[in-house]
C-alpha positions, 0 to 999 in steps of 0.5 A: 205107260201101264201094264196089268198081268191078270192070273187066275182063270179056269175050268170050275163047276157051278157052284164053286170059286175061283180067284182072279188077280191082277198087277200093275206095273208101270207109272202108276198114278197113286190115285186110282179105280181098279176093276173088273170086266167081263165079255161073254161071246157075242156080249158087251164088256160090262163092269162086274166090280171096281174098288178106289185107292181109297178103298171104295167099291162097286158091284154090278146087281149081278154079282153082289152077294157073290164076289167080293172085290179087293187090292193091295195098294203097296203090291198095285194088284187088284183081287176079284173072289169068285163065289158060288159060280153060276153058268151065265158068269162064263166070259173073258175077264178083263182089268181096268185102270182107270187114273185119278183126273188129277194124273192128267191122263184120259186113258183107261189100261186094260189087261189081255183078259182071263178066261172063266168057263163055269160047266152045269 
């Protein structure tokens, strides 16, 4: 029903920024959560950020101040800056939709998943 197509990964030095995006295509139900997860080895998968179509945000305490999560509704993508990377931000990097209730659908989408490695 839903793909997304994550971009953006790399190799960066800590202290420096890297750029994640990702687009949906598919049947996309307007009403929305887009996000990001990440998954280091031998970790959970846990939220690092999430915005609403409505425009709405929310950032796991380990991030704040230092990423900053945007979309374009028109464009289905979803935007995560990475800034002042440290060595324990290191995983896989997954998006997420999640359809609004009223879309009928329980299901949540997820991406392959893109890899950040920050060296110290």
């Amino acid at each position: 029903q839903v793909q997304l197509a994550e971009s953006g990964g790399g190799l960066v030095q800590a202290g420096g920024s890297l750029r994640l995006s990702c687009a949906a295509s598919g049947s996309i139900f307007s009403i929305n959560t887009m996000g990001w997860y990440r998954q280091g080895p031998g970790k959970q998968r846990d939220l690092v950020a999430a915005v609403t179509s409505g425009g709405s945000t929310n950032y796991a305490d380990s991030v704040k101040g230092r990423f900053t999560i945007s979309r374009d509704n028109a464009k289905n993508t979803v935007y995560l800056q990475m800034n002042s990377l440290k060595a324990e931000d290191t995983a896989v990097y997954y998006c997420n939709l999640q359809p609004g209730l009223a879309s009928g659908s329980g299901m949540q989408y997820w991406g392959k998943g893109t890899l950040v490695t920050v060296s110290s």
